[in-house]
Structure formats: structure tokens, C-alpha cells
MIPA-539641 format. One line per field, with one value per residue: residue number from 1; z, x, y negated of N, C-alpha, C, CB in turn. Coordinates in Angstrom, 1 decimal. Atoms other than C-alpha are relative to their C-alpha. Glycine has a CB too. Layout:
REM residues N
pakol = [NUM,...] $
nw = [Z,...] $
nu = [X,...] $
nv = [Y,...] $
caw = [Z,...] $
cau = [X,...] $
cav = [Y,...] $
cw = [Z,...] $
cu = [X,...] $
cv = [Y,...] $
cbw = [Z,...] $
cbu = [X,...] $
cbv = [Y,...] $
//
This chain:
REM residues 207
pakol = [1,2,3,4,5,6,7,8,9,10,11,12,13,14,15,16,17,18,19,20,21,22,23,24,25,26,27,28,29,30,31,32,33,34,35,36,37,38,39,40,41,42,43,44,45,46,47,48,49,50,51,52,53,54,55,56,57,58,59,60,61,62,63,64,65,66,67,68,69,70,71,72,73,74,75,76,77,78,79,80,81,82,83,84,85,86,87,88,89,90,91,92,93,94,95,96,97,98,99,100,101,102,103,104,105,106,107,108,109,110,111,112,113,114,115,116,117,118,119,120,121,122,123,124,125,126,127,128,129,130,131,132,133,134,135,136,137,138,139,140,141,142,143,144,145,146,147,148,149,150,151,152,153,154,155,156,157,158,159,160,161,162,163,164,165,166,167,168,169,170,171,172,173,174,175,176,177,178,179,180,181,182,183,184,185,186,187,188,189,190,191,192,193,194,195,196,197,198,199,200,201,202,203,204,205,206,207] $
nw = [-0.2,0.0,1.1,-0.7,1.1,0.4,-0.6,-1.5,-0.1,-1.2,-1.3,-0.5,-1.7,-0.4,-1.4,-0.8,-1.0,1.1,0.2,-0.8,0.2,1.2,-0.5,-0.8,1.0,0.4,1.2,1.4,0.3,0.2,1.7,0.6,0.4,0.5,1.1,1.0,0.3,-0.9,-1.0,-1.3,-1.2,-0.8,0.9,-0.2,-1.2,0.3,0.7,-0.7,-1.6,-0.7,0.3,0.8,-0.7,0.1,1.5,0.3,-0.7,0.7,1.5,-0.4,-0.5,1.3,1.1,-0.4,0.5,1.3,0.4,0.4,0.3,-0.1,1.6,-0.7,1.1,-0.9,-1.3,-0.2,-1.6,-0.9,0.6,1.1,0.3,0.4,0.9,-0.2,0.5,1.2,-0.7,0.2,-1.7,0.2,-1.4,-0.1,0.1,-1.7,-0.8,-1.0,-1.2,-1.4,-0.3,-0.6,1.2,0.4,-0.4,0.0,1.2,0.3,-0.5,1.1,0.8,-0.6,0.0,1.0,0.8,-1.4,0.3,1.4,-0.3,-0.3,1.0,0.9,-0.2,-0.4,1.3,0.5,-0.4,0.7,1.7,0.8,-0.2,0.8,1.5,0.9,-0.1,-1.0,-0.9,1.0,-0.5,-0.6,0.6,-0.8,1.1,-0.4,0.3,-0.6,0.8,-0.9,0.8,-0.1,-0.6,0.6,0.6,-1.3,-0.2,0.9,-0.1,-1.3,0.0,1.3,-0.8,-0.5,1.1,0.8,-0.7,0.4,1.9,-0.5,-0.9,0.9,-0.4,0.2,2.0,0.5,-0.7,0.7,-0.4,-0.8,-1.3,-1.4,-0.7,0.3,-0.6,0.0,-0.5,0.1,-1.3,0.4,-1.6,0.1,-0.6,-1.4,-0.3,1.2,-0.2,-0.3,1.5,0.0,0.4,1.4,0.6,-0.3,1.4,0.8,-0.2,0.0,-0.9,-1.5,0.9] $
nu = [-1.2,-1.1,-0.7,-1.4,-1.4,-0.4,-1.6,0.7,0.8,-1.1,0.8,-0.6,0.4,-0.2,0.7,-1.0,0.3,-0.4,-1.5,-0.8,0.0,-1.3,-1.8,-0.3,-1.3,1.1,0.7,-0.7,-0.6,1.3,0.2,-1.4,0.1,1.1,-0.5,-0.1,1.4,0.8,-0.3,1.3,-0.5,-1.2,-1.5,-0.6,-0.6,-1.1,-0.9,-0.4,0.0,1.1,1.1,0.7,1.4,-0.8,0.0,1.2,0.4,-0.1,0.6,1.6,-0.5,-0.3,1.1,0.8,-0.7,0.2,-1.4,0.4,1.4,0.1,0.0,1.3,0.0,-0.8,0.5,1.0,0.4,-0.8,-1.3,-0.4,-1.2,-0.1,-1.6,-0.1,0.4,-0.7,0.1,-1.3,0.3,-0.4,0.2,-0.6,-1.7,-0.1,0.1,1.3,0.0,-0.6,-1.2,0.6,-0.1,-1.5,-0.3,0.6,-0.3,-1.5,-0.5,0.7,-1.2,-1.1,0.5,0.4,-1.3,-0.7,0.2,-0.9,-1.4,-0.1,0.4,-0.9,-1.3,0.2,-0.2,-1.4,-1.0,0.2,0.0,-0.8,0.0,1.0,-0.1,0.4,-0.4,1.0,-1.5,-0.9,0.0,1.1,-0.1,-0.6,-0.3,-0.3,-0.9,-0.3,0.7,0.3,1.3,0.5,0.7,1.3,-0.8,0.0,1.6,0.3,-0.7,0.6,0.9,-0.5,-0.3,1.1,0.9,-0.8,0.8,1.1,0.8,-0.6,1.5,0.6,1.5,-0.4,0.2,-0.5,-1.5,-0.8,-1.1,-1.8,-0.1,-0.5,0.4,-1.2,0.2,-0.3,0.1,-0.1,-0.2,-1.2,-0.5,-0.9,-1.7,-0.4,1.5,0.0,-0.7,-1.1,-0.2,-0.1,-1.2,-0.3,0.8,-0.1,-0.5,1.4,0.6,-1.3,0.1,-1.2,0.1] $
nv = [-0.8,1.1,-1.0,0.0,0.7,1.9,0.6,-0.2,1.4,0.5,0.6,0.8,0.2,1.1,-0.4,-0.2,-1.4,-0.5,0.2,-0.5,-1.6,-0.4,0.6,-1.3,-1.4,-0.6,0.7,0.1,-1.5,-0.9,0.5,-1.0,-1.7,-0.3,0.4,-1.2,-0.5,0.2,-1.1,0.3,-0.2,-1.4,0.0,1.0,0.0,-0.6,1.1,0.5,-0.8,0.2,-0.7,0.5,1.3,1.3,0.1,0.1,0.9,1.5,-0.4,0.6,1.0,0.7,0.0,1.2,1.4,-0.3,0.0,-1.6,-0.4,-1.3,-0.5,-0.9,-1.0,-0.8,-0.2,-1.1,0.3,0.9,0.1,1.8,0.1,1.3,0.0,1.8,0.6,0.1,2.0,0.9,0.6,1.4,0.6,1.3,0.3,0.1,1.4,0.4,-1.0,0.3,-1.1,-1.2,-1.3,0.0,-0.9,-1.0,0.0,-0.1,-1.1,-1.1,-0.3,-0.5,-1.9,-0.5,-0.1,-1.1,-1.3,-0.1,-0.3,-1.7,-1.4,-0.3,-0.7,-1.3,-0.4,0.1,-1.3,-1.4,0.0,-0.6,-1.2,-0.1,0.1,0.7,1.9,0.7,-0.1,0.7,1.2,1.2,1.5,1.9,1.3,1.3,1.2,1.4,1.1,1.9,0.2,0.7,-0.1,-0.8,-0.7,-1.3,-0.1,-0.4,-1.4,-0.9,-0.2,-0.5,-1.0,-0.6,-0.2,-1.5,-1.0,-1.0,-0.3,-1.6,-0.3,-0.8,-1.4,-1.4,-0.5,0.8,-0.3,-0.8,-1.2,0.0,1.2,-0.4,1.2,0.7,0.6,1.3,1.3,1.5,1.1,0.9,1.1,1.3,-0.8,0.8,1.1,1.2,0.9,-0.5,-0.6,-1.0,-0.9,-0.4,-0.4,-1.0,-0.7,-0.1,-0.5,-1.6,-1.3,-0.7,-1.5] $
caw = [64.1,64.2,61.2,62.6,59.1,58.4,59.5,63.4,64.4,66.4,69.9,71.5,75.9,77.7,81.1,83.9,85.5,82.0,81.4,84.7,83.8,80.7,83.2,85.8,85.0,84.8,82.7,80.6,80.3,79.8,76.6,75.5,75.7,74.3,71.1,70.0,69.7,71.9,75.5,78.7,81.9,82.9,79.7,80.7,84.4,83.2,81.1,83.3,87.0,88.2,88.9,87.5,89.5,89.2,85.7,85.1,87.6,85.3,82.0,83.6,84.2,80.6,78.7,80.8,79.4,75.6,75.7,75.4,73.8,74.2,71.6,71.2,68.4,71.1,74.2,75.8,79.0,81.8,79.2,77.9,75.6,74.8,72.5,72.2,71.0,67.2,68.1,67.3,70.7,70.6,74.2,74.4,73.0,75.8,76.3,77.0,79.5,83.0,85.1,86.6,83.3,82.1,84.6,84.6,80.4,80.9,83.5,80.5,78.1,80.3,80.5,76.9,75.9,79.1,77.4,73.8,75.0,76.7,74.2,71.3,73.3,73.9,69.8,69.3,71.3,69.7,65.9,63.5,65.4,63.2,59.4,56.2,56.1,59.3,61.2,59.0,61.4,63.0,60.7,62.5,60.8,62.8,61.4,61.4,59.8,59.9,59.5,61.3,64.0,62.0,59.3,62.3,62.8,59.0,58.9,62.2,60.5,56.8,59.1,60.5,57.0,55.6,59.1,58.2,54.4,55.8,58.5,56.0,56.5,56.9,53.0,52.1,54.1,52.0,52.5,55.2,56.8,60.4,63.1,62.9,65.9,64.9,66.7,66.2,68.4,67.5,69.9,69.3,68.7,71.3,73.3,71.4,73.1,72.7,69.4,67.1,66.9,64.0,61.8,62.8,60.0,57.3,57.7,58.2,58.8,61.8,59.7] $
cau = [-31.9,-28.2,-26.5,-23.1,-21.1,-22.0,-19.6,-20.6,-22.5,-20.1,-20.8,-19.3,-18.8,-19.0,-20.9,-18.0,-19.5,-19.5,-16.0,-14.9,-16.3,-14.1,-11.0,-11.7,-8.6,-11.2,-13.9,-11.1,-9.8,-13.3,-13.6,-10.1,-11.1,-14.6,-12.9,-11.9,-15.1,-18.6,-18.3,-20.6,-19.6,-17.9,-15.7,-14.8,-14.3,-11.9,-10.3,-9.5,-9.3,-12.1,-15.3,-18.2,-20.8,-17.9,-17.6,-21.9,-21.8,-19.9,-21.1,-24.6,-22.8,-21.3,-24.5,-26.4,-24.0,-24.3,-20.4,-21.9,-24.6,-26.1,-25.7,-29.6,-28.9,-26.4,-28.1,-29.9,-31.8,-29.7,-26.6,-25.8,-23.4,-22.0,-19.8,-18.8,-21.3,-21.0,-20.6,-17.4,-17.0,-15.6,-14.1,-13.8,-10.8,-8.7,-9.2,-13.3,-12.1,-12.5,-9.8,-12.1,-12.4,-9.0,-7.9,-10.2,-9.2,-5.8,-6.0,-8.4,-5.4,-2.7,-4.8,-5.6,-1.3,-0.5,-2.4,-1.0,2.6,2.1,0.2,2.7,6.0,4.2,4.0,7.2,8.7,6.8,6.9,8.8,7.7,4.1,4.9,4.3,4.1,1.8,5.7,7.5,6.8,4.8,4.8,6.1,6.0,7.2,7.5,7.3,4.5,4.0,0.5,-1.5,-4.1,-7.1,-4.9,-4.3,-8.3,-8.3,-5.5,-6.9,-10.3,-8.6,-7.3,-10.7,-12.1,-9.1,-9.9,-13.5,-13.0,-10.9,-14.0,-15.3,-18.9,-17.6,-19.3,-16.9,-13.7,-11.1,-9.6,-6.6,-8.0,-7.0,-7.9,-5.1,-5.1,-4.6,-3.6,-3.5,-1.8,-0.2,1.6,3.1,7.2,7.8,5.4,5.1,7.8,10.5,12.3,12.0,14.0,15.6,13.5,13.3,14.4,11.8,9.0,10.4,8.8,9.9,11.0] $
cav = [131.6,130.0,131.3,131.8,131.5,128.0,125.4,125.0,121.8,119.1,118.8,116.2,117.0,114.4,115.9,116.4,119.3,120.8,120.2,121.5,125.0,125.1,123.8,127.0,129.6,132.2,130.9,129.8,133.5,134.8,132.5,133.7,137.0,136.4,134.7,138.1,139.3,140.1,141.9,142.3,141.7,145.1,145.0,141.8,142.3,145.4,143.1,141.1,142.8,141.3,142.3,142.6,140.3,137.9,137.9,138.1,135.3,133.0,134.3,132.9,129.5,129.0,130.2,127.3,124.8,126.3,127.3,131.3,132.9,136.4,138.8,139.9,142.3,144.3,144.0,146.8,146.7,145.3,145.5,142.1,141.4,137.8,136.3,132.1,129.9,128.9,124.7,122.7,121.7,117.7,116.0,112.2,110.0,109.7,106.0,106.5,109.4,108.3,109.4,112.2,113.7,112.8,115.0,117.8,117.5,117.8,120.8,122.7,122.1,122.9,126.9,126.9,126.1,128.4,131.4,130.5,130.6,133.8,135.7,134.5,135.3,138.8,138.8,137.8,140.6,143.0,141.9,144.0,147.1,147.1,148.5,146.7,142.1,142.0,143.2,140.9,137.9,134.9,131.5,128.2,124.9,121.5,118.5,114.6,112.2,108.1,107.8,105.1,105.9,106.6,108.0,110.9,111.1,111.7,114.3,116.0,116.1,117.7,120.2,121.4,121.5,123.5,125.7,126.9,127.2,130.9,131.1,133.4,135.5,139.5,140.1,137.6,138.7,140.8,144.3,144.0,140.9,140.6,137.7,135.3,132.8,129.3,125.8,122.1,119.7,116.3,113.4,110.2,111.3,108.3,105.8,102.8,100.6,103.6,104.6,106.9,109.8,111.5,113.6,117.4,120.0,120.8,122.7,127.1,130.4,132.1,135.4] $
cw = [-0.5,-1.3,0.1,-1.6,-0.7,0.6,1.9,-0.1,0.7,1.0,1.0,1.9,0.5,1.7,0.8,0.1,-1.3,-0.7,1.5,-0.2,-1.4,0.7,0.9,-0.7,-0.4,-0.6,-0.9,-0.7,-0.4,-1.4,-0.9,0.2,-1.4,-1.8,-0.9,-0.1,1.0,1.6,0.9,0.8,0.6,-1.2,0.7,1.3,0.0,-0.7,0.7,1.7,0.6,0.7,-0.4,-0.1,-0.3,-1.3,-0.6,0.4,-0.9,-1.3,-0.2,-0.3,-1.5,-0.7,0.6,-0.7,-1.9,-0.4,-0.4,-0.3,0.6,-0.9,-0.1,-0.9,0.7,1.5,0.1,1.3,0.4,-0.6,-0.9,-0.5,-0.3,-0.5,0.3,-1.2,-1.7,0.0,-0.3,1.0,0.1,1.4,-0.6,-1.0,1.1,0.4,-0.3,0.5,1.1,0.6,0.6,-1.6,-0.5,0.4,0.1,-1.8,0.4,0.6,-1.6,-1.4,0.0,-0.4,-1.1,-0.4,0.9,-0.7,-1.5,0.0,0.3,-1.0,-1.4,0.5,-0.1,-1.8,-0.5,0.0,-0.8,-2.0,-0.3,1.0,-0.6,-1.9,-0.6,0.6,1.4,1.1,-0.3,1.2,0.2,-0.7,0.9,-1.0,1.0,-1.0,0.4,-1.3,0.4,-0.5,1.1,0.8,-1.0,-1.3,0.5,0.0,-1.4,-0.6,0.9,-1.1,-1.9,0.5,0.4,-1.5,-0.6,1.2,-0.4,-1.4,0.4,1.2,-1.2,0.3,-0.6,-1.8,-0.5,0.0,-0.7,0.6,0.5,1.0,1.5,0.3,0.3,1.3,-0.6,0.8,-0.5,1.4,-0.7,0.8,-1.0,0.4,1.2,0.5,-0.7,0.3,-0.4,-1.8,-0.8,-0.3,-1.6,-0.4,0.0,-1.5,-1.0,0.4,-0.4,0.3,0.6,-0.7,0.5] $
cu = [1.2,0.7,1.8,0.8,-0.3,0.8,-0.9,-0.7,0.6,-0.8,0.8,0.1,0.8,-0.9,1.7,0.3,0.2,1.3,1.2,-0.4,1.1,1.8,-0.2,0.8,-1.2,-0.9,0.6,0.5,-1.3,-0.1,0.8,-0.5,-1.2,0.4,0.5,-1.0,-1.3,0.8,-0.9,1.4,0.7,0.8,1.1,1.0,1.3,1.0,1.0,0.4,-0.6,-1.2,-1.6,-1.2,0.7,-0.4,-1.7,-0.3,0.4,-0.4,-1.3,0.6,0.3,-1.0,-0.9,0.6,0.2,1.3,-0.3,-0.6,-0.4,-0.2,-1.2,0.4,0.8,-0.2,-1.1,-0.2,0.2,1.0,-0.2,1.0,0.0,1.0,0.1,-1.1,0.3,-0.5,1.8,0.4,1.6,0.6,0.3,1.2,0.2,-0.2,-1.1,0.0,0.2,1.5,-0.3,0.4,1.2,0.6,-0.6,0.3,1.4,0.6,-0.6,1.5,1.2,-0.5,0.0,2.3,0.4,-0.7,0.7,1.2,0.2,-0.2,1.3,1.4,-0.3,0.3,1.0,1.0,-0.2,0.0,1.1,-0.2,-1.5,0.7,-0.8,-0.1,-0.4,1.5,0.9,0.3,-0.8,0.7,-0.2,0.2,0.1,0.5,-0.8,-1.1,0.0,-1.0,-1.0,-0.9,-1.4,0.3,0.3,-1.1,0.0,0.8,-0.7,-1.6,-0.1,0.2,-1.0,-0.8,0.6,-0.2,-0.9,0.0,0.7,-1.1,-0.8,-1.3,0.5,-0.1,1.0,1.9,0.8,0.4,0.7,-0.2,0.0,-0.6,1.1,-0.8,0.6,0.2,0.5,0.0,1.0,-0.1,0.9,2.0,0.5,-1.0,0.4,1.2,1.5,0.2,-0.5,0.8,0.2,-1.3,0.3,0.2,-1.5,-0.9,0.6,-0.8,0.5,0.0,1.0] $
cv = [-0.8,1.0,-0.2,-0.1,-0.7,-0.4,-0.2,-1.5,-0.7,-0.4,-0.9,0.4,-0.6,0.3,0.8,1.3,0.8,0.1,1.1,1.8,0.3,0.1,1.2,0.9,1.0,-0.2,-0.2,1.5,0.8,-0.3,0.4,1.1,0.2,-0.7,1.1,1.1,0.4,0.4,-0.3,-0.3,0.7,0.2,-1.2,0.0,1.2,-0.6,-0.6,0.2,-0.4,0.7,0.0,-1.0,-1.3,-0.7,-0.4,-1.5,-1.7,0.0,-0.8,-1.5,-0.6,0.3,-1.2,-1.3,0.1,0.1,1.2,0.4,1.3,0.4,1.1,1.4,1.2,0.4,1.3,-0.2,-0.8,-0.2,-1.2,0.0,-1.6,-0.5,-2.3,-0.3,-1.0,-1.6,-0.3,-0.8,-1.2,-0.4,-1.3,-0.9,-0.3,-1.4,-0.1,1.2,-0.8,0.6,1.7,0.6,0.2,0.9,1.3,0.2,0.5,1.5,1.1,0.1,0.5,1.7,0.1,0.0,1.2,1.6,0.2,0.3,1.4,0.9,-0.1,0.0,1.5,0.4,0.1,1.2,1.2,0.1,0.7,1.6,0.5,0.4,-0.7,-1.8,-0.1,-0.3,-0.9,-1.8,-0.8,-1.4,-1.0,-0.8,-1.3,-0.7,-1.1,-0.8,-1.5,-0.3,-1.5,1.0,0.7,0.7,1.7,0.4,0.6,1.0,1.3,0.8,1.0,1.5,1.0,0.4,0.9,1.2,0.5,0.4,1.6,0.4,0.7,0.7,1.6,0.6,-0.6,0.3,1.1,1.1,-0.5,-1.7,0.2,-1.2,-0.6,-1.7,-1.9,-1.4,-0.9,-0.4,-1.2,-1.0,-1.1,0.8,-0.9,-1.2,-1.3,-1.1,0.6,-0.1,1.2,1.0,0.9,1.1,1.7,0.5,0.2,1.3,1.5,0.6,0.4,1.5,0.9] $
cbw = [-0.7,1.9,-1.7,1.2,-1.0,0.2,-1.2,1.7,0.6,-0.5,0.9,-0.5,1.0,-1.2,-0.3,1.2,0.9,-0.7,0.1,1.5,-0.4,-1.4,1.0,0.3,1.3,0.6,0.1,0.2,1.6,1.0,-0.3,0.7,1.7,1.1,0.2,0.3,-0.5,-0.5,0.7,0.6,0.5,0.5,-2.0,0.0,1.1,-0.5,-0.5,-0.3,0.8,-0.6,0.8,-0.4,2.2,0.1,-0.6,0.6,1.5,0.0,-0.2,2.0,1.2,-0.7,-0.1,1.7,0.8,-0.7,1.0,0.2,-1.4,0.6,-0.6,-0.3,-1.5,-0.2,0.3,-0.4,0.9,1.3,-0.7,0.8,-1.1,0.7,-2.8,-0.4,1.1,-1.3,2.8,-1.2,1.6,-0.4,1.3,1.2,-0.9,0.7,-0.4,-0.5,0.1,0.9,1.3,0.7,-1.2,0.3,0.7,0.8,-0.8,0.7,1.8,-0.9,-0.5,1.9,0.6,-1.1,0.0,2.3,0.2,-0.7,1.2,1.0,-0.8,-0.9,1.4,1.1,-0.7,0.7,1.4,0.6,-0.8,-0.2,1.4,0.4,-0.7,-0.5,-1.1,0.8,-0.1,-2.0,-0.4,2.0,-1.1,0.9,-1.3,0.9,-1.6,-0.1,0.0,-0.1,-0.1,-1.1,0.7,-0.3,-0.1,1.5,0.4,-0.6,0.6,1.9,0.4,-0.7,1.0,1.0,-0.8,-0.4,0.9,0.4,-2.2,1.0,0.7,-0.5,-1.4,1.1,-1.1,0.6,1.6,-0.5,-0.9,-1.8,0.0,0.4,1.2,-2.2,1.1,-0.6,1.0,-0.9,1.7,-1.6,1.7,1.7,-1.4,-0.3,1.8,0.1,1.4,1.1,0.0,-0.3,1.2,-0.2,-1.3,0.8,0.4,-1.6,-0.3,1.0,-0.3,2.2,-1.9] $
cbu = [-0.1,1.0,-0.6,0.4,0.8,-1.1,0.7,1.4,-1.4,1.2,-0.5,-0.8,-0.1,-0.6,-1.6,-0.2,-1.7,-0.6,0.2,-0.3,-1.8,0.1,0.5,-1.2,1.6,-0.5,-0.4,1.4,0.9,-1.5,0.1,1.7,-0.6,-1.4,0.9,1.2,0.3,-1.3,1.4,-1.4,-0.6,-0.8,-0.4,-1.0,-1.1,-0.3,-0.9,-0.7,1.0,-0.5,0.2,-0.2,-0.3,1.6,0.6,-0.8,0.6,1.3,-0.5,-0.8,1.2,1.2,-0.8,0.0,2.0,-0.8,1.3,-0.1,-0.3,-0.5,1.7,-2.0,0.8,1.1,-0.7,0.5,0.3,0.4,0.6,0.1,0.4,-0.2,-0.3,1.9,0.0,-0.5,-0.6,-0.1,0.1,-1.3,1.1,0.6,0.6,1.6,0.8,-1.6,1.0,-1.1,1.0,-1.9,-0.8,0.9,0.4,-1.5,-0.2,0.7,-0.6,-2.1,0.2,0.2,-1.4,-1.6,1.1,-1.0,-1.7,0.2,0.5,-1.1,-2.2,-0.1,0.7,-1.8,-0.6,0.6,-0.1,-1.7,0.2,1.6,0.3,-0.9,0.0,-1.5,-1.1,-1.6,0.9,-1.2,0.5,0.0,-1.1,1.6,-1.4,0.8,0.5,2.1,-1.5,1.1,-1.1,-0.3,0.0,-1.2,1.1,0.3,-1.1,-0.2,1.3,-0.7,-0.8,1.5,0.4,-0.9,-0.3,2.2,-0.4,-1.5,1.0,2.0,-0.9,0.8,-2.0,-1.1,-1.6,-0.6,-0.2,1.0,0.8,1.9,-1.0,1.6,-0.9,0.1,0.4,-0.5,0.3,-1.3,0.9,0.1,1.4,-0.9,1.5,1.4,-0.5,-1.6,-0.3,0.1,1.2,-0.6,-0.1,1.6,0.0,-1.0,0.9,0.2,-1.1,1.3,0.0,-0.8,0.3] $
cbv = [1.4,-0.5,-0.4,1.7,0.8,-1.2,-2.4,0.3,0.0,-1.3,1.3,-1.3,1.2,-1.1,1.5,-0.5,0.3,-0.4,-2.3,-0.7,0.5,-1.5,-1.8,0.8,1.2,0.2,-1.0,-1.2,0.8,-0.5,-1.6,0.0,1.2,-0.7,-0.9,0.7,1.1,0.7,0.2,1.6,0.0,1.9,-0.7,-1.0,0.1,0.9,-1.1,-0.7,0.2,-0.6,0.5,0.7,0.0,0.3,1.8,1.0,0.3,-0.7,1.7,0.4,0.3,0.3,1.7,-0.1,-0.1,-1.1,-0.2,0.7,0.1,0.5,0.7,-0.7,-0.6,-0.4,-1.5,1.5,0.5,0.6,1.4,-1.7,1.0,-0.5,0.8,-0.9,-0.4,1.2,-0.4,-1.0,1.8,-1.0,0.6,0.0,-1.2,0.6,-1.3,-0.5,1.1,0.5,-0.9,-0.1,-0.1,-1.1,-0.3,-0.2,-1.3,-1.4,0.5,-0.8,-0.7,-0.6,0.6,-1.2,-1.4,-0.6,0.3,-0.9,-0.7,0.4,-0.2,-0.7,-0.3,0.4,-0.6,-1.2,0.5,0.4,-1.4,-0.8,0.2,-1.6,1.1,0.7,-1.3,1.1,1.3,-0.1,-0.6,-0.2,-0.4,-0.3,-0.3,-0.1,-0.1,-0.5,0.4,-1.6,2.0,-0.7,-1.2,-1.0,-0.7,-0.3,-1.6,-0.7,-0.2,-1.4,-1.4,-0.7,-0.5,-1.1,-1.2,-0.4,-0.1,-0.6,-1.3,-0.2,-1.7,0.8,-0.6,0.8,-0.6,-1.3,0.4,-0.8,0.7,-0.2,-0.9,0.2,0.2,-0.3,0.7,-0.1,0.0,-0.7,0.9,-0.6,1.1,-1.4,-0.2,-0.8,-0.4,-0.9,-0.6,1.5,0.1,0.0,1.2,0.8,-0.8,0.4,1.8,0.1,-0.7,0.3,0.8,0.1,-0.1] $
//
């Protein structure tokens, strides 16, 4: 049995076809949904306005590739439930991506920023109409490092480590905790031949 609140196991994908099911809009919207907790097929396909053969049909498709599990402890009969796979799921550096995958990578990140944008303008509008801190605001922090290539690799990977130490097991998890979406993304401020530009303001809550 997989004991979902250890740290996950890293899985490196590196199979195309496995990559292109993460890059389908749909599939990708299935996993976003399924990140906030289990659901069958007819949650899902209400969820989403699908329907529900649709939805089963690709549920089938990512549990073959080990992106979904089934959740036996909630399943009854014909009623499956399924949540995401508890894996640290790794792609390529991009210079040993072909260009096939390069681009099938690049659409899956385009959908994953394309749903973050959305869902935190939708927060934005609605903050300060929730009482007590949770209304109070959404934390933003930009800024500017000069670290070296594998310096980045060893930030990135501080990052993941300060992520699961808050990956808590429920017995563990405090009064008033909520599910707090988190992302990591960092880019070169200019490609290597250009300058660099001035140094953005210091790191700010958005309050």
C-alpha cells in the first residue's frame, strides 16, 4: 500500500504519448479538478459539462499511465472514485527534449498557467468578501536572483523540500487549515547575449 503522506517518489516522463495526455485541455482540466480532492466520473463530467462516458473514458487513459489512481476505500460497485496519483512527476531538461516533446511540453504548460490565471483573477475579484485573514488577500512575491545554472537546480529543489514539509498527513494538519494552491516558475531575466534589466521592487504582499 502507497502511503500517500510520505514525500512522493520522483518520476521522471519521458514517453511522448504519456506527455500528450497531460497536454489534452480536458485531461488537463480533469487533473485540476481532481487536485482538489477524489471524484468519479459523473462529478467530474458535471463539473465540467461533459459527459460522463467522456470523462470515464479518459480517467481509464490516465490511470494506465500512473497519472490517477482509484480510490478503493470509496469505490462501490460500478462507482469509482479517483484522485491524482501520489508521484512527483519530473519532465526532461529542455535541451534532452526532442522538438516533438518540446512542443507537446510547452502546450501542457501553456493549460496548466491558462487555468492559474483564471482561477486567481476569479480570487482576486472575490477577496475581501470572505470574513476574518482568509479575505484579507492573496500573497505575491517577485523578485531577482544571480545564481549559476546548477545553483537554480539547487534552489528549485529547496523549494520542493520546503513544499512537502506543509504536505502534512490530516492527524497532523491544524484547526483552520485550508488548501492553498501553490506555484514555482523561474526564467532567465534576458537570453544570454541581451542585458540585464534593472532589479524589480522587493519582494510585497498583494494586501
Amino acid at each position: 500500500m502507497v502511503d500517500r503522506d510520505a514525500k512522493p517518489v520522483t518520476r521522471e516522463v519521458t514517453d511522448i504519448e504519456a506527455l500528450r495526455l497531460l497536454a489534452h485541455p480536458l485531461r488537463n482540466r480533469i487533473v485540476q479538478q481532481l487536485r482538489s480532492g477524489p471524484a468519479t466520473s459523473t462529478t467530474l463530467a458535471k463539473a465540467l459539462g461533459e459527459s460522463s462516458g467522456l470523462t470515464s473514458y479518459h480517467l481509464r487513459q490516465m490511470a494506465q499511465h500512473g497519472f490517477i489512481e482509484e480510490v478503493p476505500e470509496l469505490s462501490r460497485g460500478r462507482e469509482r472514485w479517483w484522485r491524482t496519483a501520489p508521484v512527483d512527476l519530473r519532465i526532461p531538461r529542455r535541451v534532452d527534449q526532442s522538438p516533438e516533446m518540446r512542443a507537446v511540453i510547452d502546450e501542457m504548460t501553456r493549460l496548466d498557467l491558462a487555468f492559474d490565471l483564471e482561477h486567481f483573477a476569479r480570487l482576486q475579484l472575490e477577496a475581501g468578501s470572505e470574513d476574518g485573514p482568509w479575505g484579507e488577500g492573496l500573497p505575491i512575491s517577485r523578485g531577482q536572483i544571480k545564481v549559476t545554472y546548477d545553483e537554480l537546480l539547487e534552489f528549485f529543489e529547496e523549494y520542493i523540500k520546503l513544499l512537502y514539509r506543509y504536505k502534512r498527513p490530516e492527524s497532523e494538519t491544524p484547526p483552520g487549515a485550508r488548501a492553498v494552491l501553490t506555484r514555482f516558475f523561474a526564467f532567465p531575466a534576458q537570453p544570454a547575449t541581451g542585458g540585464i534589466p534593472d532589479e524589480p521592487g522587493p519582494d510585497r504582499p498583494n494586501n
